[in-house]
N, C-alpha and C positions, 0 to 999 in steps of 0.2 A: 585427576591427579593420581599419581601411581601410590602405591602404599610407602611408609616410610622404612622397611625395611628393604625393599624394592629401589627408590629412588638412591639409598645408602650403595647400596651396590653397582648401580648404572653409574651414579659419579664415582667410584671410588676404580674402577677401569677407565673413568673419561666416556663412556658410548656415549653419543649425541646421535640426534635421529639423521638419517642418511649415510650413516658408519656399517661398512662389513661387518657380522657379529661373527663369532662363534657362541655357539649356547650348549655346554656340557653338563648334561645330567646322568646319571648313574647307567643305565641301559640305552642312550640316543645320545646323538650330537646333531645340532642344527648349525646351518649357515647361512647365513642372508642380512638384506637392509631391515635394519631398526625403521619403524613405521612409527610416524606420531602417534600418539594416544588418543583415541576417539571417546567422547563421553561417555558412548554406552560401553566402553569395554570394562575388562574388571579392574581394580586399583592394582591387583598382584598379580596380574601378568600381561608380556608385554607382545608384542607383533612383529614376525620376520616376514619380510618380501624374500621366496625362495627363489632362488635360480630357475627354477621352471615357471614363473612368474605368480605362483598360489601365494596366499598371506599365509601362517599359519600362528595360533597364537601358543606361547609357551604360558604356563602357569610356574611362579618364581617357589623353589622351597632351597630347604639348610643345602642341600648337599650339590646347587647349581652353579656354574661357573661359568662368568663372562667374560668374552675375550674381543678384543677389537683387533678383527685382522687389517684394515683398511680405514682411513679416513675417509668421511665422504666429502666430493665436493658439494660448496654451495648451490642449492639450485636456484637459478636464473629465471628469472621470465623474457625471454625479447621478442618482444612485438617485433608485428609485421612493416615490410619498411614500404612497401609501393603501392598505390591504388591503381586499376584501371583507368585509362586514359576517358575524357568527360565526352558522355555522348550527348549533343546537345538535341537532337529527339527526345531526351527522356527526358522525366519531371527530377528536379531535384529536393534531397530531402536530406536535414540532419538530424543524429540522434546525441541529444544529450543523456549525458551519464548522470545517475545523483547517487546510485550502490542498485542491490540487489544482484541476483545471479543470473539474469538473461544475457549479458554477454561475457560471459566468462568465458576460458579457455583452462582443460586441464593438463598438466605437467602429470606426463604417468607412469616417472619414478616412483612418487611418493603419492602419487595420485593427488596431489595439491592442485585446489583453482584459483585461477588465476582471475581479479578481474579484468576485461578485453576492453576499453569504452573506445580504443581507437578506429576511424572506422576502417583500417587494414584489415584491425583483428575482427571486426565485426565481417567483413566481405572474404576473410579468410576462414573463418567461422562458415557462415552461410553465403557460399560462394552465386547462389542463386538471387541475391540482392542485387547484383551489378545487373542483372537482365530487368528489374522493375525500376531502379531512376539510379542515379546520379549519385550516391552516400557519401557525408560527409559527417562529422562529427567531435568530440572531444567530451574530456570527463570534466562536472563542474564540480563536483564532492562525491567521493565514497562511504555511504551511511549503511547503518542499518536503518530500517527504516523508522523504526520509534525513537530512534534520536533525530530526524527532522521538524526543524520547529517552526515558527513562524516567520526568521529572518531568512532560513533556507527557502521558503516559499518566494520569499521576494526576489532573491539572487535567480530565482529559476524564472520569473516573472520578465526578468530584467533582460534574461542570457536569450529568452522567447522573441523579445522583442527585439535586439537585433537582428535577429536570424530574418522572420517575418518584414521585417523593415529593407532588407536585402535583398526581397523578392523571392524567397525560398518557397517551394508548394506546399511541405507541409514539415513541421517539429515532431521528433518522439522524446518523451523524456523514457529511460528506465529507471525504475523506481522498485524498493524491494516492496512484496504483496502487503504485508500485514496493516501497513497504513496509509496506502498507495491512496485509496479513495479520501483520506481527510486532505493530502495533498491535491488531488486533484478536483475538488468539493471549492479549497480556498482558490484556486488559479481560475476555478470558472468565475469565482466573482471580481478577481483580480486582473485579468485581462481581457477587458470589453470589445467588443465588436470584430472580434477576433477574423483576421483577412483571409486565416489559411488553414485547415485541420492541425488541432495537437493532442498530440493522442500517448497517452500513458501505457507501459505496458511493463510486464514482468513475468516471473519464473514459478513455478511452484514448486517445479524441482530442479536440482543444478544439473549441468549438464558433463556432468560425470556418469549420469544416471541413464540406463537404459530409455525412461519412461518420461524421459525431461521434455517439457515444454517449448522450450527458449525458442525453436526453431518454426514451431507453428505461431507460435506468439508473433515472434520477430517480422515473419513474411507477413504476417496478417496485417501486423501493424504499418506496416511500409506500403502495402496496399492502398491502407487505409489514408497515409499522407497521402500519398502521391494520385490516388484515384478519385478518391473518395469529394464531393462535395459540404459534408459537415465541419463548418469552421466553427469549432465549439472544439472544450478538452472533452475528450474520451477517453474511456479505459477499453483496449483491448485483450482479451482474454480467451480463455480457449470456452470455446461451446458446449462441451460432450467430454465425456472420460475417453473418448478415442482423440482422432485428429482431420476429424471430417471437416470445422470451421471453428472462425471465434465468432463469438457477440460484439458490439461496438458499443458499451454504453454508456449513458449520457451521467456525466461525471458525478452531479448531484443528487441520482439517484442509484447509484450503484453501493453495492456492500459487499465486501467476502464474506461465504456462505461457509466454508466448508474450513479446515486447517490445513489440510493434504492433497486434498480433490483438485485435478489438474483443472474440471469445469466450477471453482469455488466462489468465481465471481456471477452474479444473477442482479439483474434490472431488477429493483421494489415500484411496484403500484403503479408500474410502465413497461412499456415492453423495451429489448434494446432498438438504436438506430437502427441497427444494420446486423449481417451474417455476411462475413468474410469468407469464401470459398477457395482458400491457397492455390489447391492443385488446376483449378478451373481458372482463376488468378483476376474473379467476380467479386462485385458485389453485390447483394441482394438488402433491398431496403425494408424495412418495419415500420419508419416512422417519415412524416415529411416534414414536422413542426421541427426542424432544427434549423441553427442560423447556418444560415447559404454563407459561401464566398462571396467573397466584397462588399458583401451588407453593412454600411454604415462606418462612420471613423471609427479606425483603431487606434484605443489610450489607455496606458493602465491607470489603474489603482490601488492601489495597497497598502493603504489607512485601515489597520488591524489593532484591536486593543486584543493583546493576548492574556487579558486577566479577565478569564472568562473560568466557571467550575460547570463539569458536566454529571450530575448527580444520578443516580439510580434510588426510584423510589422501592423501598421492601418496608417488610411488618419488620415494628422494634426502631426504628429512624426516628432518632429524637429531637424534638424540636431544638432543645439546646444547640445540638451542631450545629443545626440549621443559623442560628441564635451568632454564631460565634462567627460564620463568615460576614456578618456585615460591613466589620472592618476589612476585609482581604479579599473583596474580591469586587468584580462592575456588574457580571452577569452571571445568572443562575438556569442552566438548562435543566431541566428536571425530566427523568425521560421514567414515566407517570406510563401506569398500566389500564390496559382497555382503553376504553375511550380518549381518557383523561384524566385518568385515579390517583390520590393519593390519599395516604386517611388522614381524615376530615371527625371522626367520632364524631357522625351525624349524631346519633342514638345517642348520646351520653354515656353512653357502658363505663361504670366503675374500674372496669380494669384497662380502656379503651385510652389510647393517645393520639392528641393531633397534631398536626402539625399547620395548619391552616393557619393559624395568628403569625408565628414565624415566618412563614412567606408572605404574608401583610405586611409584615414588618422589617423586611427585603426591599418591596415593592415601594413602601411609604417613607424610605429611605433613599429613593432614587437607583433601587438597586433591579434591576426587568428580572423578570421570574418567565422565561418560553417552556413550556410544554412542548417535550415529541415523546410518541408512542414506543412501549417499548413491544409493543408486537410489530413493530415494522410493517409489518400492510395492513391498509386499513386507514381510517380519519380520524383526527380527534375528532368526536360532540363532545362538549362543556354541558348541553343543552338537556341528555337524559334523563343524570339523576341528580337529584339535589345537590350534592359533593360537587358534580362540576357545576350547576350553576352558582355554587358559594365562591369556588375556585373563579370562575368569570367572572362575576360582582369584584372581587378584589384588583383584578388587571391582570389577572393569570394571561401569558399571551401563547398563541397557538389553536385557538377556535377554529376548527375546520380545516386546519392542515393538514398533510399526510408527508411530512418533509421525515427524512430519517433522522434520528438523533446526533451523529456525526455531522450531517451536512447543516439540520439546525445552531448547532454548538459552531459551528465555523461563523456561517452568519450571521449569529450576534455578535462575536469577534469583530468581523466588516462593519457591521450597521455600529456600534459601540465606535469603530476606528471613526466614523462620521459627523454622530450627535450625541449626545448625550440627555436630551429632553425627551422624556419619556412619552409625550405623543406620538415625538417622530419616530421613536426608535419602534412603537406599534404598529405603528402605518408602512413603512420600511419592509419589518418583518415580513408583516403578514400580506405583502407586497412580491409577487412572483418576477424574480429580479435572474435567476441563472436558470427555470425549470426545474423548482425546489420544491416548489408547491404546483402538483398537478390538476387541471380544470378539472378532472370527473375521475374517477377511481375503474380501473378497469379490471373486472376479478378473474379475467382468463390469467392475468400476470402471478397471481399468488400461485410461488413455486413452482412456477413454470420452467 
């Protein structure tokens, strides 16, 4: 927001952004397009696009004077209107839109992006798409990504299964990064026996930016439908801080590592499928345990109880809270440090709190208490020290898993959308249903 003696003044000339200025102060006169206001600039001063195309930014004081030489026009976005004509040698593939910035397009009056989900704008975008299959596509919603919830999981669940029931070789959804993996963690349990690669992908950086992803992403991912044999969701992403290759991996074990990092996403406690090679326009595999094409009927699912709380154990968490969600809530993922930890005041220490009765009283309520780890690689043991075996005596569930907390906290979601009896709901869990729970821990993957 610009300062208010600043904003006093921009309205009181009328400027709006995309209007000719003039900007007179005592020794200079500037001219140029008024620029939106970007977060990080200062609240008292504003940004000209000059005629030689440089931004520059003026700082507002008493003796400044704005003038509007020019209205600006509105600016427009217009999609692209014609695809290439369909080559039936190639595989075809569509990409669903749900937001994020992999197919945008920028507008560089004002340097505005645009989102693209048509697939003109995607094949006008990366014109190198029309040479690997057939693209087709459409936008289903434009989100950021922490606003997608559980009913948007399903419409995408829904929008998959027409596409795949058409005979399509393979889906990409785009999806912004920051919560791409809880989306694509819920569709691996939500669409079974999936016919054809669907494969997630996104942006780290938009593609205004020199050092933007979107274009290795993009090919990689399109690859990956159209070549690839893993009929399983995946997350495609880039490999390396350069643009050597992406990783391909496997939905329920994937996580972003990093905030900014173009390679932010990394395989936990597994290695990925696959290594996408763009320029060589290869794939190279890692794993074979993935479901193959036309393995089995494909049907969805998507019986989700979304009253699910995803908890972080730390020192000072008192059992009271714990205490107070019994009315408000079905399931308790507890994402418990080391092993399995949470305090227990084995010792009795006078100044010592537990919490362990409260999650008895979760649990004795019908309410599941799952354990994941919050070191991310690695397994739980219950088994080591006394604390977890107190914690497994009570019905703590998650003995010997190594699921991530995200993909755990989804799955009781599912298993919760199913039963409700807390035998089943154990058995279920701790039941390897999407490649949640890995057979044996492989420690070459820790940060790799």
């Amino acid at each position: 927001m610009y300062s208010e003696r600043l904003k006093s003044e921009l309205s009181k000339s009328r400027a709006e952004v995309g209007d000719l200025l003039r900007i007179t102060k005592p020794r200079v006169i500037y001219e140029g397009v008024l620029m939106p206001k970007t977060i990080l600039s200062s609240s008292s001063a504003l940004t000209l696009k000059l005629a030689s195309g440089y931004n520059v930014s003026i700082e507002y004081e008493e003796a400044m004077r704005i003038e509007v030489l020019s209205k600006g026009k509105p600016v427009e976005f217009v999609p692209a209107e014609s695809l290439p004509e369909k080559d039936p040698t190639k595989p075809s593939v569509v990409i669903l839109g749900s937001g994020g910035t992999i197919g945008s397009r920028v507008e560089y009056l004002l340097g505005s992006v645009y989102p693209a989900f048509s697939p003109q704008d995607l094949v006008l975008a990366v014109p190198e798409l029309k040479q690997l299959a057939n693209i087709e596509g459409r936008k289903i919603f434009d989100l950021f990504s922490n606003d997608v919830t559980v009913e948007h999981w399903k419409i995408l669940c829904q929008e998959v299964q027409k596409e795949v029931r058409n005979g399509v070789d393979g889906v990409i959804l785009t999806h912004g990064t920051d919560t791409m993996c809880y989306t694509a963690a819920a569709l691996s349990f939500m669409l079974r026996n999936l016919p054809a690669p669907v494969v997630m992908v996104g942006s780290q950086r938009s593609s205004d930016r020199g050092s933007s992803d979107n274009y290795v992403n993009l090919m990689c991912s399109v690859l990956t439908a159209c070549n690839s044999d893993i009929a399983e969701v995946t997350v495609c992403m880039h490999g390396t801080e350069g643009d050597e290759f992406c990783y391909v991996h496997q939905a329920t074990k994937c996580r972003k590592m990093h905030a900014s990092r173009r390679d932010a996403f990394r395989s936990i406690n597994t290695l990925p499928f696959a290594k996408v090679w763009y320029r060589e326009r290869s794939i190279e595999y890692l794993r074979d345990d993935y479901h193959k094409r036309g393995q089995g009927e494909f049907y969805l699912d998507t019986k989700m109880n979304p009253n699910v709380l995803m908890l972080y154990e730390h020192p000072n968490l008192r059992p009271e809270i714990i205490n107070r969600l019994a009315n408000e809530i079905d399931g308790l993922v507890m994402v418990a440090t080391g092993l399995g930890h949470v305090h227990t005041n084995h010792f009795n220490d006078p100044l010592g709190v537990s919490i362990q009765e409260a999650l008895e009283n979760l649990i004795k309520s019908g309410i599941p208490v799952v354990f994941a780890p919050q070191t991310l690689y690695g397994r739980l043991n219950l088994n080591v020290y006394a604390s977890g075996r107190k914690l497994r005596a009570i019905g703590v569930i998650g003995d010997g898993a190594d699921w991530l907390p995200e993909t755990a906290y989804i799955k009781l979601m599912w298993v919760l959308g199913h039963t409700k009896e807390m035998d089943e709901i154990t058995k279920m869990m701790m039941t390897n249903l999407a490649g949640e729970i890995s057979d044996r821990t492989i420690n070459e993957t820790y940060l790799a």
